[in-house]
C-alpha positions as CSV (number, residue, x, y, z in Angstrom):
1,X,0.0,0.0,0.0
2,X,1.5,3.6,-1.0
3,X,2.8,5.3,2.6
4,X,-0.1,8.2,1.8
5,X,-2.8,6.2,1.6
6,X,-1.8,4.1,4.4
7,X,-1.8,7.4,6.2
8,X,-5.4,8.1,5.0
9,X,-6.6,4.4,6.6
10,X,-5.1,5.3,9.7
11,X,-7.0,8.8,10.0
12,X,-10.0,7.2,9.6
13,X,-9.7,5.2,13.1
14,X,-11.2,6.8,16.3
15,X,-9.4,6.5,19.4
16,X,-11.2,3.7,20.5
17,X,-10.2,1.7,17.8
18,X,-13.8,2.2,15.4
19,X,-13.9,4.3,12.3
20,X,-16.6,4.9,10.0
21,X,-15.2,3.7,6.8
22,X,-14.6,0.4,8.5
23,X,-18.5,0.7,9.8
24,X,-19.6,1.1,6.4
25,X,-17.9,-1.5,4.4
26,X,-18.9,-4.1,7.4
27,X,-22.7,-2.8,7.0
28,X,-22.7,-5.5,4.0
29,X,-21.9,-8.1,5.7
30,X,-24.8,-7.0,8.5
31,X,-22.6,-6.1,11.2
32,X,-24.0,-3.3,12.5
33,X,-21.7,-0.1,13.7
34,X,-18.9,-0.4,16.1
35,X,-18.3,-4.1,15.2
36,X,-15.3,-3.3,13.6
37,X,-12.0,-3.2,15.7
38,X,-8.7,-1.6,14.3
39,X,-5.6,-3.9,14.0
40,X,-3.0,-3.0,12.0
41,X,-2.2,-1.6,8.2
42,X,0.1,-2.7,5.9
43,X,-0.9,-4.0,2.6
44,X,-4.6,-4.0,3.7
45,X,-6.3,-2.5,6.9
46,X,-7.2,-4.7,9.0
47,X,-10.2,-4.6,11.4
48,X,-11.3,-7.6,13.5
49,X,-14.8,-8.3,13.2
50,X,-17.2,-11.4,14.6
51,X,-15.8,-14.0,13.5
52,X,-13.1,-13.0,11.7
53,X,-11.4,-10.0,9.9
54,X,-12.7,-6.7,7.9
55,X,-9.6,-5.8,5.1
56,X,-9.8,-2.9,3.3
57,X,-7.8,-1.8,0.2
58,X,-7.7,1.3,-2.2
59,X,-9.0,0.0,-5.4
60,X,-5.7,2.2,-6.3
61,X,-3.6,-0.7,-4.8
62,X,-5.4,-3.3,-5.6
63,X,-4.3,-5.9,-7.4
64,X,-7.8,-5.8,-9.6
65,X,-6.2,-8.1,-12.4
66,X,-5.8,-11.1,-10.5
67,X,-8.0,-10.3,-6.7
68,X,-10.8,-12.2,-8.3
69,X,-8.9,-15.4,-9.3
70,X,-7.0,-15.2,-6.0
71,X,-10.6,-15.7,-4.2
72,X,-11.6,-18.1,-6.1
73,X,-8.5,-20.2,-6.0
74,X,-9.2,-19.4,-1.8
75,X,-12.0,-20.9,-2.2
76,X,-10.4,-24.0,-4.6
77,X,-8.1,-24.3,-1.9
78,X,-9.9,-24.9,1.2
79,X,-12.5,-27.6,-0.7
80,X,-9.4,-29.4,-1.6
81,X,-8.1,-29.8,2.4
82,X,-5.6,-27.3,2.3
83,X,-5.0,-25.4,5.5
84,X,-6.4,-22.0,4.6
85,X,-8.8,-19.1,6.1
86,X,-12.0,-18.9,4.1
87,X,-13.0,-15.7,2.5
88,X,-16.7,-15.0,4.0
89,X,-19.4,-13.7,1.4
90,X,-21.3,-10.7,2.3
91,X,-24.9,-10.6,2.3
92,X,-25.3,-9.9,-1.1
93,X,-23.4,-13.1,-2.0
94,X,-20.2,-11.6,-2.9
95,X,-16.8,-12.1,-2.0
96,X,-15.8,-8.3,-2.2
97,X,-17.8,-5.0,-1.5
98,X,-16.9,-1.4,-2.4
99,X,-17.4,1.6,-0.4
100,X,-16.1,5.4,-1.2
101,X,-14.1,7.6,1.2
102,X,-13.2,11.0,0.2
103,X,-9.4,10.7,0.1
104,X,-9.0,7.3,-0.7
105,X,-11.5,7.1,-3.3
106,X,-13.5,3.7,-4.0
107,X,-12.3,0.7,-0.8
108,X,-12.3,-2.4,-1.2
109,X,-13.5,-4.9,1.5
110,X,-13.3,-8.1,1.8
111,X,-13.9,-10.3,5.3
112,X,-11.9,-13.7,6.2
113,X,-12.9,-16.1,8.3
114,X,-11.0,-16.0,12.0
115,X,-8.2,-19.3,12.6
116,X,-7.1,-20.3,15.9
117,X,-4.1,-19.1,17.3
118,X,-1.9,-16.5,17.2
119,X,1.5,-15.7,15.2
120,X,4.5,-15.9,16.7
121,X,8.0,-14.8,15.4
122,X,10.2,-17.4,13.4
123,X,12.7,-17.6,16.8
124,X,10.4,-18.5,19.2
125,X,9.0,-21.5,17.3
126,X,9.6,-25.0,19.0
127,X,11.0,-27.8,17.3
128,X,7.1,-29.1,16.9
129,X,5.9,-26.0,15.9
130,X,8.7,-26.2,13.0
131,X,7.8,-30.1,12.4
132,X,3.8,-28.9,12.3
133,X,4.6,-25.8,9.8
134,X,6.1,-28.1,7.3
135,X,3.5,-30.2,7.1
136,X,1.3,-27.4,6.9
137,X,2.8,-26.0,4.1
138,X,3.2,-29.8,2.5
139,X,-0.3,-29.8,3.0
140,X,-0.9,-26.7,0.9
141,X,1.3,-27.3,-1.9
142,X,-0.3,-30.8,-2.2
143,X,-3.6,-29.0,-2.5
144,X,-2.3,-26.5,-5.1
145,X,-1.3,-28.8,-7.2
146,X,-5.1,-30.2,-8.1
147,X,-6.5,-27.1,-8.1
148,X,-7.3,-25.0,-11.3
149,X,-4.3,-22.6,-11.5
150,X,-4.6,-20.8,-15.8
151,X,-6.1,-17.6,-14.1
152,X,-3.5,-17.1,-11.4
153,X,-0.4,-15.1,-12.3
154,X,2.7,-16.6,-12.3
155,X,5.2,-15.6,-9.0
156,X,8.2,-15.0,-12.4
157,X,5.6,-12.6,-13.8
158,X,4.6,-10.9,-10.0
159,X,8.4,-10.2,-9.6
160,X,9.1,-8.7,-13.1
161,X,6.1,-6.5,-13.0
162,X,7.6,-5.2,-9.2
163,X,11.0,-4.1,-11.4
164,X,10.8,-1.8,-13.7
165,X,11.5,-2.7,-17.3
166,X,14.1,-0.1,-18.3
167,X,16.7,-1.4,-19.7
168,X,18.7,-1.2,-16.2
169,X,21.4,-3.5,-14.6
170,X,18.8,-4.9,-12.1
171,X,16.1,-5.3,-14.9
172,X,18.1,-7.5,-16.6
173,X,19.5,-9.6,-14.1
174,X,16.0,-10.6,-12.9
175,X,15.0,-11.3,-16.5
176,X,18.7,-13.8,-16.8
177,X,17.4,-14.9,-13.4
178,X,14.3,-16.1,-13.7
179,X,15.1,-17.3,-17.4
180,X,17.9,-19.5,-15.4
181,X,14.5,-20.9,-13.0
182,X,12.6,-21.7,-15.8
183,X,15.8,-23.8,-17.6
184,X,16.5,-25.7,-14.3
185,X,13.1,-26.3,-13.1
186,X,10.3,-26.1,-16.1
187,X,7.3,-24.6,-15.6
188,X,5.5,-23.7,-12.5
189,X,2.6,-26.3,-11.7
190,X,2.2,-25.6,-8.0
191,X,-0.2,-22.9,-5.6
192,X,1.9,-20.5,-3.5
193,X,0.6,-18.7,-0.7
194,X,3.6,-15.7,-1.8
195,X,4.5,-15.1,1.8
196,X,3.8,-18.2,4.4
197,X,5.6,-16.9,7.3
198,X,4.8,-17.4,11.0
199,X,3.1,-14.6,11.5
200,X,0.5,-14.9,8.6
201,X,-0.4,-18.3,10.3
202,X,-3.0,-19.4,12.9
203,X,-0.9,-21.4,15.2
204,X,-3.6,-23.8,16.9
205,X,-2.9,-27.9,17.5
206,X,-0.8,-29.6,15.5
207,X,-1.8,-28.0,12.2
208,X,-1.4,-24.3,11.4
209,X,-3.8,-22.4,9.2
210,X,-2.3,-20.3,6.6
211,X,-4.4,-16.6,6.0
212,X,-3.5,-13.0,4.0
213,X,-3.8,-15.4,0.6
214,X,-3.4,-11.9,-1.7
215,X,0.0,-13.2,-3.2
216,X,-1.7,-16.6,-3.8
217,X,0.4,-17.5,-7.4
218,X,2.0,-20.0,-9.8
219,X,5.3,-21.1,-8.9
220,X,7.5,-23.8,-7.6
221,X,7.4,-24.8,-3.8
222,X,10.9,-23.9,-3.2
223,X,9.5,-20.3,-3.5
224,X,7.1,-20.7,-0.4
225,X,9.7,-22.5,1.7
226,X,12.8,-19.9,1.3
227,X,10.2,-16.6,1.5
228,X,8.6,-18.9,4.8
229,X,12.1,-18.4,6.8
230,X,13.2,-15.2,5.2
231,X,13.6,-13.7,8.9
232,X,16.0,-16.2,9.8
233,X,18.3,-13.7,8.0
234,X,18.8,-10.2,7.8
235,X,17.2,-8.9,4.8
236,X,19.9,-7.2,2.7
237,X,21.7,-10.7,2.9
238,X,21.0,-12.8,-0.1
239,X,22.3,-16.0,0.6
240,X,19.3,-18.3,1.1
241,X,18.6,-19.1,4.8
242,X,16.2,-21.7,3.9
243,X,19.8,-23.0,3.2
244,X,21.9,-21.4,5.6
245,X,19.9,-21.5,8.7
246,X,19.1,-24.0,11.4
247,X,14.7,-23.1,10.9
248,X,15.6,-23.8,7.3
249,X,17.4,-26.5,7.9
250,X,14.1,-27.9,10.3
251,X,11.1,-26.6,7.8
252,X,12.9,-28.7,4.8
253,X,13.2,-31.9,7.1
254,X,9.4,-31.4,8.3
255,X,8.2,-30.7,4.5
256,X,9.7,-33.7,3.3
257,X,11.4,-31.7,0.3
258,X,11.4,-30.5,-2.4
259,X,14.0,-31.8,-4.9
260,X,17.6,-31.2,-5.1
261,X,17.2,-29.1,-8.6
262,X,14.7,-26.7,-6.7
263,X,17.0,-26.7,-3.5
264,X,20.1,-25.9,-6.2
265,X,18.3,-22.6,-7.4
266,X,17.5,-21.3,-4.2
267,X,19.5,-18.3,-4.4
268,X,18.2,-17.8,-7.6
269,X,15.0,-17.3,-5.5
270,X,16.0,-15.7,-3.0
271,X,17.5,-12.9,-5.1
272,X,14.3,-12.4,-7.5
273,X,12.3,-11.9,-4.0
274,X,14.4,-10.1,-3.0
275,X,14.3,-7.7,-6.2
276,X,10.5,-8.0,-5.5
277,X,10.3,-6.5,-2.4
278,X,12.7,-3.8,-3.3
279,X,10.4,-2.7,-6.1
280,X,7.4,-3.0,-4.0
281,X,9.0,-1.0,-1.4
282,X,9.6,2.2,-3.6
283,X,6.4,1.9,-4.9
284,X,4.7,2.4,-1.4
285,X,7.1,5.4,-1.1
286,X,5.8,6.9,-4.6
287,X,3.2,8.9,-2.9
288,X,3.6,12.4,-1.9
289,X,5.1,13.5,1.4
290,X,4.9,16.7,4.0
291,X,6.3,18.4,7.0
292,X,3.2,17.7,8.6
293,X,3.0,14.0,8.3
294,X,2.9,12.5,11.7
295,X,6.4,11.4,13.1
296,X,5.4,7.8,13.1
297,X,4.5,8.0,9.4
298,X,8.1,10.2,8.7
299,X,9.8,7.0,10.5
300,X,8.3,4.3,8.6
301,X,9.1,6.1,5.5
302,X,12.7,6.4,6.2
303,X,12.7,2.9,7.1
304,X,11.4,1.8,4.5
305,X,13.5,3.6,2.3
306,X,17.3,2.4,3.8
307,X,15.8,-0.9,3.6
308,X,14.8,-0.5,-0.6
309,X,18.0,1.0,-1.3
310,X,20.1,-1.7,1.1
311,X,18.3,-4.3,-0.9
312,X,19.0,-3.1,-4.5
313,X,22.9,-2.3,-3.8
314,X,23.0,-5.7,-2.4
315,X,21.3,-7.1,-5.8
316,X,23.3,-5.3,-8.2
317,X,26.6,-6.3,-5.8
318,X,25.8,-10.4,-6.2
């Protein structure tokens, strides 16, 4: 989400955590007003509602392309026994409902059903936890393989679209990158959730509940399982922890895979994501800036700027 409109989300919220956007987008799902508690924004703002969570987009960052085959394949998904949240209808039987703010323009809402459990951080996982995730994510892939996949995009096409195509050094090693992925490993035939870290799962008995399914796309497992322990690692550094690290080390043995020609282009995929993030990250700094932004706002910004330009000197140094 650009850093402005983020802003804008936030300013709707009342100190008590309510906000009248959020009100009116969870009217259609016949909540009535005040059932929707703030939680956090990111790449959605996220309300916690009866049984499960209000997320609301700008239709300006919206992915509107692919959001409807993503809730579909949600949908595909959880009838084929994956481990996944379930998107809710609304009353009007449809997955997502607009609403209009006056900054942000026309919102996009959509409401997933709660999971269990909470998310913890990738270090303080035990050893079962670890063995539990990796079947999780087994579990999923195995499901995204029988599902119908020609409408998703494909996670090669999500990372070149993230870097623009200008001719520049970083352009064209993604493009000799993901060329090199397609060689080695053929083409994708497999679901990804796109970002199946801890904290985007519901950690409840001994099998976790993936949710935030908006990067759902084509790919190859070993995607999923080096982005899953990406925090094992400090993100400028490219070598793959999923091969480096001890939680890497543990997810792999729980998974029960994948092949050694996936595990071979790991850093292959750990450099394309992260080229990805880079370019996602300047695009949430695209929007316009003030004095009078609010300190926390300034902050984030500057954050997220060191880390975009840490991660694209890294990429053009390997």
């Amino acid at each position: 989400m650009r850093l402005d409109r983020l802003a804008a989300f936030v300013a709707t919220v009342d100190e008590d955590g309510t906000s009248a956007l959020a009100d009116r987008a969870a009217a259609h799902w016949d909540m009535p007003p005040g059932s929707a508690r703030y939680v956090r924004t990111s790449a959605h703002a996220v309300f916690s509602v009866p049984g499960g969570y209000l997320r609301l987009v700008a239709a300006a960052d919206a992915d509107l392309r692919h959001g409807a085959a993503r809730h579909q394949a949600t949908a595909d998904l959880a009838a084929a026994g994956a481990p996944v949240a379930t998107l809710r209808p609304s009353a009007a039987g449809r997955w997502v409902e607009q609403v209009e703010d006056p900054v942000l323009g026309l919102v996009r809402a959509t409401v997933t059903s709660a999971v269990p459990g909470t998310g913890p951080e990738l270090d303080e996982l035990s050893a079962a936890d670890v063995a539990a995730w990796g079947a999780s994510l087994a579990a999923f892939h195995a499901a995204g393989r029988s599902v119908p996949l020609g409408a998703l995009p494909r996670w090669t096409d999500e990372v070149r679209a993230s870097v623009p195509a200008d001719g520049s050094e970083l352009a064209t090693a993604v493009d000799a990158w993901v060329a090199e992925c397609l060689r080695r490993l053929g083409p994708p035939d497999t679901c990804l959730h796109g970002d199946p870290q801890p904290d985007n799962i519901g950690w409840a008995a001994s099998r976790p509940t993936f949710f935030d399914l908006d990067d759902l796309a084509v790919g190859w497992p070993v995607v999923d399982l080096a982005f899953a322990v990406r925090d094992a690692a400090p993100l400028p550094v490219l070598e793959p922890p999923v091969l480096t690290s001890a939680a890497g080390a543990a997810l792999l043995a729980a998974y029960g895979g994948p092949d050694a020609e996936q595990l071979a282009v790991a850093g292959l995929v750990q450099r394309l994501s992260a080229a990805a993030t880079s370019g996602r990250l300047r695009a949430a700094l695209a929007g316009p800036s003030a004095v009078s932004d609010p300190p926390w706002l300034l902050g984030l910004r500057a954050r997220l700027a060191k880390t975009a330009a840490d991660l694209h000197a890294a990429l053009l140094a390997s």
